[in-house]
N, C-alpha and C positions, 0 to 999 in steps of 0.2 A: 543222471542217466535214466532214472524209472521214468521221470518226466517225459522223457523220448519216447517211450516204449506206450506211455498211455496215447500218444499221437500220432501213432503209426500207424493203428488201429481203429478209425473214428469208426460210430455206427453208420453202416452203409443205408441211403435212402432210398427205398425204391419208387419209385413211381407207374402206379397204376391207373390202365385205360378204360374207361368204358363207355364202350360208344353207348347212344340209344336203344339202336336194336338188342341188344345185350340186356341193357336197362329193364327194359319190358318184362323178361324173365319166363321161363317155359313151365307153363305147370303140368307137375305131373302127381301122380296118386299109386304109381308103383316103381319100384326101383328090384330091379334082377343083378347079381352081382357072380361075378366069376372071376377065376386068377389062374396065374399059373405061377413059376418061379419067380419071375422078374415083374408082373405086372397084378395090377387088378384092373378091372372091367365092370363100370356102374354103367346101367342101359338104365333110364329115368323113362317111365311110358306111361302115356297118359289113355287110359281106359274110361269109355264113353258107356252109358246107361244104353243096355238093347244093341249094341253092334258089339260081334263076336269078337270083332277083328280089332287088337289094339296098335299101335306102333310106337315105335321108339322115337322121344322124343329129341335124345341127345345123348352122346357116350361120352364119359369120360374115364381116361383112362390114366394111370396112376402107378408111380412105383410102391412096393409094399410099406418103406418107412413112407413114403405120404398117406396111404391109406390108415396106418395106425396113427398118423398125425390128426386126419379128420375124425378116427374116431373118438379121439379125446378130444378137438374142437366142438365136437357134436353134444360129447358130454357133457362136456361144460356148461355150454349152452341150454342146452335141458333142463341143467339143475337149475339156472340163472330165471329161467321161463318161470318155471315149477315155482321155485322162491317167489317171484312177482306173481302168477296169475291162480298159481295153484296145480296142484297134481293131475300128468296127461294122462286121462283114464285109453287105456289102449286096448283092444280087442284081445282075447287070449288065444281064439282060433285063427289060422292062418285064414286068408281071402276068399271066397269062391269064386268059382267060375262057371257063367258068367257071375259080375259081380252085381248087384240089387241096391241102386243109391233109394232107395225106398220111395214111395209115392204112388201114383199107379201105372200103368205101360201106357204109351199111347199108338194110336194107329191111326194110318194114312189111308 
C-alpha cells in the first residue's frame, strides 16, 4: 500500500513559454519596489544619460510568499556569481539624480 501512495503523487512537469519577444529581455538599471497586504510591486525603469525623464519598463507584480521566494533565488544566485567571478563591489551610496554614467555630456 505505500507503493500506491508514492504513485499518486508523481512530480508535476510544468512547461514553460517563451516566445522571442520575451527572449530579447528589457533592460533596466533601476528597480522601485512597493507592497501592500496582499501584493508587492517591482517597476524595472531603465534610466538614460542627460534625460530627466525615466520610464518604467515593466511591472511586475507579486504575492508576498513569492516575493520572499525571489529573494532567496536572488541570493542564491549572487553567492553562486560571487563564488565564480568574484565579489559584486556595490556602491554604498544610494543613486543620484540625475544619474552621471560618466564620460562627458554631449550637445546637439
Amino acid at each position: 500500500m505505500e507503493d500506491d501512495k508514492k504513485n499518486e503523487n508523481p512530480k508535476q512537469q510544468i512547461n514553460v513559454e517563451l516566445t522571442d519577444e520575451i527572449a530579447e529581455g528589457i533592460y533596466s538599471n533601476l528597480a522601485m519596489i512597493a507592497h501592500s497586504h496582499s501584493e508587492f510591486v517591482v517597476d524595472f525603469i531603465r534610466l538614460m544619460p542627460g534625460i530627466p525623464k525615466a520610464k518604467v519598463k515593466a511591472r511586475i507584480i507579486m504575492t508576498p510568499d513569492h516575493a520572499k521566494r525571489l529573494l532567496g533565488a536572488l541570493k542564491d544566485n549572487i553567492e553562486k556569481y560571487e563564488q565564480a567571478f568574484g565579489k559584486i563591489e556595490s556602491g554604498h551610496e544610494p543613486p543620484q539624480f540625475p544619474v552621471n554614467f560618466g564620460g562627458t555630456l554631449g550637445e546637439a
